[in-house]
Every structure is written in C-alpha cells, then in structure tokens.
N, C-alpha and C positions, 0 to 999 in steps of 0.2 A: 390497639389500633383497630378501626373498623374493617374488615375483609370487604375488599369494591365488588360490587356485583361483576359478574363473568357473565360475558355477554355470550350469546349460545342460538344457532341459528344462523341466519343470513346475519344475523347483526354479528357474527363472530366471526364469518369471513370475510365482510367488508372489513372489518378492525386487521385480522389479517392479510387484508389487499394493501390497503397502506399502511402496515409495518413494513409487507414486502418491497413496497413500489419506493421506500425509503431507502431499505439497503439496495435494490439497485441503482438509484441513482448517484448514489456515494459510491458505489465499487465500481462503475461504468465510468464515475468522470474523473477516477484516480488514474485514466488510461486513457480515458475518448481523446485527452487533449494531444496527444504524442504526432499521430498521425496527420493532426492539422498542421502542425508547426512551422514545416514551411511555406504555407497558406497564411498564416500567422503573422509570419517572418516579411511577406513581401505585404500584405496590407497596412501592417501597422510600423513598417520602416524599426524590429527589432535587432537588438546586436544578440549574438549568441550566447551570453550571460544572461540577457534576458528572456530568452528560453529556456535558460536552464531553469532559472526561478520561475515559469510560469508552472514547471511540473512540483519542482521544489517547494515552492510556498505553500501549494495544498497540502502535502504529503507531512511539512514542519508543525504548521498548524492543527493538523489532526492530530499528530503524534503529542504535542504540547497538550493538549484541550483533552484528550480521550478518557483519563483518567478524573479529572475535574467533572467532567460531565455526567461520568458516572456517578458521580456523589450527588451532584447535583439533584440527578433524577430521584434519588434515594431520601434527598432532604427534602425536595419542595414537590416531587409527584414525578413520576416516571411521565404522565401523559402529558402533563403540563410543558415539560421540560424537553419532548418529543416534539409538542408541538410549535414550538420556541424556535428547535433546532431546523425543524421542518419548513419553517415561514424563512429565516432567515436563509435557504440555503436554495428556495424558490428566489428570494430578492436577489442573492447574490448571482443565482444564474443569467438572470435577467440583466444586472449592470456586469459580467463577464461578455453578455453576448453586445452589449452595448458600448465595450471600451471605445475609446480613440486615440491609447496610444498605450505602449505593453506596461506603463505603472501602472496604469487605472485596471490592465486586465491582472497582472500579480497581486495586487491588494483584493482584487475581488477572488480570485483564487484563494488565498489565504481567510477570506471570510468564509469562501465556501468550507474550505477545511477545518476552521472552529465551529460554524454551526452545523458538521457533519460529527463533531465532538461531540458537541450536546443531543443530536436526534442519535444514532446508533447504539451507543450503549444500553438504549431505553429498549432497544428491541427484542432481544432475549428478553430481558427481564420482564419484557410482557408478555411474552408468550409464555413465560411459567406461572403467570398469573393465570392467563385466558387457557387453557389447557392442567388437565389431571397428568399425574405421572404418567397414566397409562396412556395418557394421547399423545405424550408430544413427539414423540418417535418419529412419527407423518408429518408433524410439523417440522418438527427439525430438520427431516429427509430435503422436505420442500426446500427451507431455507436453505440448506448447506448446496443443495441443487441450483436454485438460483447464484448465490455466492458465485458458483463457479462458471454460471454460463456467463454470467455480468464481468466477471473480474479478466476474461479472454476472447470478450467480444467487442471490448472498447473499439482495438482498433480498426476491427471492420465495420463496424458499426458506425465510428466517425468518420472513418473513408466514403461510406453510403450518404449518410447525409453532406458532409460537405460536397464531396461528387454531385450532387442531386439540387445544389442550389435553389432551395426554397427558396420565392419572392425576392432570390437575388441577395439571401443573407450569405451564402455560400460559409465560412467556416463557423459564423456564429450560431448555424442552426444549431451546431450539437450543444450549446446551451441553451435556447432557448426552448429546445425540446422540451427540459425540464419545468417548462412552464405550467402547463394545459397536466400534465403529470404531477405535480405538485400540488397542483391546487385540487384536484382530484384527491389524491393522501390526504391533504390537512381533511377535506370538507366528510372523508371519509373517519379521520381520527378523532377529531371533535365528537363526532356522532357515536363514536362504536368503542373505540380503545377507551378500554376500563383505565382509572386513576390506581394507583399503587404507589407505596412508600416500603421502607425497609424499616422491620419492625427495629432496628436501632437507630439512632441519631447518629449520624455519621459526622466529620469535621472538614473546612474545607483546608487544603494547605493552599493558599493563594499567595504565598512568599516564594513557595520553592516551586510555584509552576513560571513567577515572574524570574527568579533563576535560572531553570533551568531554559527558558525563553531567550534568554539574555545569552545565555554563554552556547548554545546551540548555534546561534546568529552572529555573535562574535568569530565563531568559525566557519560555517557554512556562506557568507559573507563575503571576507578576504577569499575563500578559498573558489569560490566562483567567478568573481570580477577581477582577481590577481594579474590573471592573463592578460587579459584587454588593457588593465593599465600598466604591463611590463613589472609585474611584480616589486611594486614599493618597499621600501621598510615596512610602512605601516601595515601592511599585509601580515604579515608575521610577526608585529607586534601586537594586534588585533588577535589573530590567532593564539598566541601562546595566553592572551589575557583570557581568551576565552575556554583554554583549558585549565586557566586558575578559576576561574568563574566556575565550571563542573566539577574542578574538587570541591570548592567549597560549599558548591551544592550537595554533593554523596556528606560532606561530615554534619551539615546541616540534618540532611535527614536522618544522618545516624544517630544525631541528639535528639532528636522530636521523638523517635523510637523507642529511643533507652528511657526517656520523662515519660514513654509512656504516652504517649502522643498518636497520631494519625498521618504518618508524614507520605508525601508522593509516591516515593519508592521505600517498600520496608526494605532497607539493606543488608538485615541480617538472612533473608534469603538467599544470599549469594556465599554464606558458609555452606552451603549444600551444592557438591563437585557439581552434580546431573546437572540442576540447575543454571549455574554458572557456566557450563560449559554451553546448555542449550541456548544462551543468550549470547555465547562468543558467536558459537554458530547460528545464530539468525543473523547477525551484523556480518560475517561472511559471506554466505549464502545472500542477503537480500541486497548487498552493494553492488555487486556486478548485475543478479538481473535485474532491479530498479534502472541499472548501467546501460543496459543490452536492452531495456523497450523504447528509451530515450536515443541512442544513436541507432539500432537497425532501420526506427525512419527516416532519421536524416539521409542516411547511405543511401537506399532506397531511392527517395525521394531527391535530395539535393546530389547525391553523386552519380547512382546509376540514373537520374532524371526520369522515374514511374510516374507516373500520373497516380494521385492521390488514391484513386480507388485500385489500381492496380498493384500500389505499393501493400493496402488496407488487405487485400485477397490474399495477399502473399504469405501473410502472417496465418491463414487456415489451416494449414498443417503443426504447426505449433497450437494452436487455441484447440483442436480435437483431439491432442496427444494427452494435452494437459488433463478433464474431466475424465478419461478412460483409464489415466495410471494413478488420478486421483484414487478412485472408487477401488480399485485394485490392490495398490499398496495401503487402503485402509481397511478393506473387506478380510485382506489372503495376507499379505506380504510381511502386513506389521507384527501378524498374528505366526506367521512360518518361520520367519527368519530375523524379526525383531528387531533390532537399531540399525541392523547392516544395511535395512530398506535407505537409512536416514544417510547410510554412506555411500549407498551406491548413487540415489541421485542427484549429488553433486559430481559427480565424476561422471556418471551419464551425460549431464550438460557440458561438461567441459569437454567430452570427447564430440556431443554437439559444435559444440564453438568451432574444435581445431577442425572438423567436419567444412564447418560455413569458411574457414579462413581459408583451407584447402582450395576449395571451392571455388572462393574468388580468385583467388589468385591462379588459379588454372584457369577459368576461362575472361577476367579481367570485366571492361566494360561489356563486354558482351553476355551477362551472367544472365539467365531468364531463373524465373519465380521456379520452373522446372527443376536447374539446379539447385534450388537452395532448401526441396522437398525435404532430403534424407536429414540434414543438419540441422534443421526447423525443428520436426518430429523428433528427434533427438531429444533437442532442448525440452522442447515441449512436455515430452516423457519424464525427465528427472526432475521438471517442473513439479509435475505431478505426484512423481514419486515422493517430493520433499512435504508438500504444504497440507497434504491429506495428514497424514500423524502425525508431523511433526510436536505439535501441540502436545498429544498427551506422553509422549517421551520426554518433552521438557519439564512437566508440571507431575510426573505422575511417582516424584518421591517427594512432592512439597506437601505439610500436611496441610488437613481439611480445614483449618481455620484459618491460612493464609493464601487459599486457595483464590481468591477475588482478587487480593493487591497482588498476586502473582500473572492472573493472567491479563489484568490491567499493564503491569509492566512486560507482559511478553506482546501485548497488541501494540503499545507501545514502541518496542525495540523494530518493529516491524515496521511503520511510519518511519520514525527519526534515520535506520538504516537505507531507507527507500528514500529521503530525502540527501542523505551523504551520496548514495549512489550516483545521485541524480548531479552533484556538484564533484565530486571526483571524478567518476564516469566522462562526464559533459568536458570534464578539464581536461583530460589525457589522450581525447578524442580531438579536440580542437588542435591542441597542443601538436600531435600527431598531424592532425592536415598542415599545420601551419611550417612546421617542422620540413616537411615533406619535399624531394625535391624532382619529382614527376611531375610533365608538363600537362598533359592532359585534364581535364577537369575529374573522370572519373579513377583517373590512376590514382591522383592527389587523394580523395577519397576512398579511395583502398587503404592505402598508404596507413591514412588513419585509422581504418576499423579494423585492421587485419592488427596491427600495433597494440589499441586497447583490447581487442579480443584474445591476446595473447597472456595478458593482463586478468584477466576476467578467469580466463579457466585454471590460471592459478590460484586464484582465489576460491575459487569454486574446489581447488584441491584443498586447500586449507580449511575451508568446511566441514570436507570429507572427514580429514582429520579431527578437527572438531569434535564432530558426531561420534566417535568413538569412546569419545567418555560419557555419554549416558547411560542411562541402565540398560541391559542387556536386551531387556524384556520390559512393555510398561504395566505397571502393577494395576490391576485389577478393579482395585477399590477406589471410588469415588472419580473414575474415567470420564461417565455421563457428564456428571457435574464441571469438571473441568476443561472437556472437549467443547461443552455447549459455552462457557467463560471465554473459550479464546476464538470462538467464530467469527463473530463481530469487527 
C-alpha cells in the first residue's frame, strides 16, 4: 500500500483543526441536549419517554455503528469515511434543529449518532498517520484535553446558548451551532487530512451489528414507553425476546470467531477475569451517571423551576472537579496506588449523591445552586477519578493483537451502558414522581430524585466492587497503544 503523504506545516494543523472540531462536536452533543429538555418539552408538546429517547437514540446509535465504522475507515480510507461522517452529522444537526415534533428530532438524533460512528473512529487513526511516534504526545495531550473540556461543558454550554436566543431559535441553536462549525471541518478535511487504509483488509460483520441493533431496541424500547402505557404484556414479551435476540448474537459471534472470522465482538476476550470484570464495571459505573445527567436537569429545571441558564451554571462545580481529578488519577494515582483509584471513584460519587440527596431534603424547594456545591464537586471528582485510567486497567492484560476489537468493545460498552442509563434511569425517576404522594410541585420532585439517587449510589457501590477484580497494577507494555484505542 502506498504511504499518503503527511501533510506538515499550516497544512498539518488545519488537518488537525478539523479532526479536533469533529471530536468536539460529537462529545458536546452527547450532553448539550440534557439541559434543553424542558425547553424541548414545552415547544415541541413531548411526553417524557420521548425525552428519554431523544438522549437515548444518539448514545444507541453510536454505540451500534462505532465499531463498523471503524472498519470502515480501514476498508475504504479513513478520510474518505471522516468525511462521510462529517457531512452527514452537519445535515443531521441541521434537521435536529429544524424538528417539528420530538420523532422527527429522535430520528435525527440517532442519525447524528451513526454519522458520529463513521467520523470518530477515523480520528486517532489520523493522527498516527499525520504525526511520528515522537510527536504525538502533544497531540494526544491536545486531544484527550479537548475530550474533557467538551464532554463537561455541554451543559453549560447549552444553557448559554439556549438562554441567549439567537434569531429567536432559542433551544435549536445548540444544533445549529454545529453548522458554520462543520462546514468549516469538512472544507478544512478535504484540503489537509491525509487519506490512509489499514495495511490489512479488514471484513465488515453487517449481520451482527443488524442483531445486535435489533435486540438492544427490543429492550431499550418496552423498557422506556412501559410506563406511559401501564406496562402491557407486550412489554416484557418484547423485552425478554430481546434478550433471546443478545444471546443469539454473543453465539453468533462466538462461531464467526472459532471459523476464523472477523466478528463484532471477539468473545473469547471475555475468558480474561481483568477484562470481563472491566466491562461489568463500565455497565455499572456508566448506568447511573448517563442516569444522573439526564434527571439532575429535569429536578433543576422542571422541579426546583431554574431558569435554564441557572440550572446550566449549577452544574460548574461538577465539570471543574472532573478534568482536575482526571489529570491526577492518571498522572499520580494510577501510578501510587493502582486499581484502588478505580475503586474509590465510584464510592467517591456515591458519597456525592447521598451528599445531594442529604441536601435536598434538608433544605427542600428552597435548595439554591449554593447548596448543591459540596455534592456536585464530589460527584464531579470520582467522575474524574474513574474515566482518566480507567481504559488502561481494563485493556492492559489483553494481548497486543486483540488490542483494537478490544478497545472497539470497551468504547462500545460505554455508548450502549449510557443508552440503558438513560432508559432505566428516566424510568425510576418518573416512576418515583409519579409514585409520589407530596402535594407541592417541587416536593413531588424530590420525592423522585432523592428515590432514584438512592438507587444510583448503589450502583455506584457495585462498580466499586467491580473494580476489584482488575489487575492490581496496569502493565506497562503497550499502554500508549491502548490508552490512545479507547479515547475516541
């Protein structure tokens, strides 16, 4: 295969301005949308299932698509398939901010989240093209820096713009942002981002991502709209079919594997405890806080009634704990005291929660942003603590040749659990208002967040527990390689 010229100069950081300005608008809009929601709620006349799916759909869709798209990039040109993902995630912003009623904005959610499939994966992979070993260090730095301002600035961020009613769009601007931004990336990637392939031919499995699509939805589904219609039969006929639909997906790929094959998930990773345990523990860990971004603005906003930008501010002590215990637990921490980092910040967050639930309920509807400092910053912190190493403790006794379908299924579990969050979460919270037998508007809403948040930090224990079964210490050899695999 022919080595693509590496572009070097101004031409080499416009190429990395829209890589960058790709992954931010992917990690920006898996969060901007939270804080609109009840802005959302009252224009477009939604029910609260269909709020759950408008976080839900993006978060399914990426998780479905991420690995596909990796191959993708790898068959037909990483830039090619960047740019594909890039255009289509521009158009999708564009008929998100243009709905007129919450299906038309879910389906474009969910388009956003397949062509954020197809543009991110390509991102690393260019920058190990466009960069020597000995550079990308800087780059990396940049990126994983961006990562983290973008991934805890959504919500203030969409608080500011919606607050700010451009032209009178008032919650649509936070998509249409991505407009003038996008086009910018493409006109920027066309010109500068070097083409690249993977010197192997890789295969696609386009059966087991229609699978595993299939029985994901089968559950996530009933398990959403249950509620609203009094929980049917068919709810949990739907559901249980759809956990026969994921077994038959794990044996399907366990046959593509053993022939010898290229299947979605290699399953024979999961005979390795670390691994297997690290993957319990991201489906713990990311349930409740995918749980916890999705109702703190409802409360917020629909129970204690903040004005959007006030509710958006509130969350600043949380989004500054996070990138400082980031950088910390993976500089010092991971390196002092090794997996115990991975167990204390879930139990950090959970003594967050009981913190916020404390909170409310001593001082009720009259709670100000004041009080909810300490239990934010909490959260915030184990936040932090978790998502910085977590990666290379899970991947770091997998070997070197399944090092790519590994961290494809750890960015993976990361989506699909952030999508369950968002439908369990949303269910036990409603469930909990509706439940509720306090007259006031904001009691009622206590009622419910104090309920699921009770919920959440025991989960958040069971994490902890989790985390216990990785290796003590993550091994050394081939960190780079795998830390940079699970960024994205």
């Amino acid at each position: 295969m022919k080595t693509p010229a590496v572009p070097i100069g101004k031409a080499r950081t416009f190429a990395l301005v829209s890589l960058f300005l790709a992954s931010f608008m992917e990690l920006l809009d898996a969060t901007i949308v939270n804080v609109a929601l009840p802005d959302i709620e009252r224009a477009l006349g939604a029910q609260n299932a269909e709020l759950q799916w408008m976080v839900a759909s993006y978060t399914l869709a990426l998780a479905i698509g991420l690995i596909t798209g990796s191959r993708l990039g790898d068959i037909y040109g990483r830039k090619k398939i960047f740019i594909i993902g890039l255009v289509a995630f521009t158009v999708a912003s564009v008929l998100c901010g243009m709905a007129m009623n919450p299906e038309m904005l879910i389906a474009s959610r969910a388009l956003q989240g397949f062509a954020s499939a197809a543009m991110i994966p390509q991102v690393l992979s260019s920058l190990q093209v466009m960069y020597k070993p000995s550079e990308r260090a800087g780059a990396m730095a940049g990126f994983s820096a961006l990562a983290g301002v973008a991934a805890v600035s959504g919500p203030i961020l969409g608080a500011i713009l919606t607050n700010a009613d451009l032209f009178g769009w008032g919650w649509r601007t936070i998509f249409f942002v991505n407009i003038p931004v996008g086009i910018f990336a493409v006109i920027c990637a066309v010109k500068f981002v070097p083409e690249s392939k993977a010197p192997v031919r890789h295969k696609l499995d386009l059966s087991g991502v229609v699978v595993l699509a299939v029985g994901m939805l089968a559950i996530l589904y009933p398990l959403t709209m249950g509620r609203e219609e009094g929980w049917p039969l068919w709810t949990f006929l739907m559901m249980g079919a759809g956990i026969l639909v994921l077994v038959g997906f794990v044996l399907m790929q366990w046959r593509e594997e053993k022939n010898g094959g290229e299947p979605l998930v290699a399953v024979s990773l999961f005979k390795s405890r670390p691994f297997a345990a690290g993957i319990a523990m991201m489906f713990l860990f990311f349930i409740p806080m995918n749980g916890f971004f999705l109702i703190q603005t409802l409360f917020l906003q629909l129970g204690l009634e903040y004005p959007i930008l006030k509710a958006g501010l509130t969350m600043i002590p949380f989004s500054i704990m996070v990138p400082i215990l980031a950088g910390i637990s993976a500089a010092i921490l991971a390196k002092k005291i090794g997996r115990v980092v991975l167990q204390l910040g879930p139990l950090v967050i959970a003594v967050g929660f009981m913190v916020l639930i404390f909170t409310v309920q001593a001082n009720g509807g009259g709670v100000t942003p004041w009080h909810l400092i300490a239990g934010l910053a909490l959260s915030g912190a184990g936040f932090g603590m978790v998502v910085a190493p977590v990666g290379i403790f899970v991947l770091s006794e997998v070997p070197t040749k399944f090092a790519g379908s590994a961290s494809g299924l750890f960015n993976t579990t990361s989506q699909l659990s952030g999508a369950l969050g968002v439908a369990i979460v949303g269910t036990l919270f409603f469930n909990g208002i509706e439940s509720s037998t306090a007259t006031s508007q904001s009691a009622v809403f206590i009622d419910g967040f104090t309920s699921t948040m009770w919920l959440m930090a025991g989960g958040m224990v069971l994490a902890a527990i989790a985390a216990s079964f990785l290796p003590r210490w993550a091994a050394d050899s081939d960190v780079s390689e795998k830390s940079v695999s699970i960024t994205a």
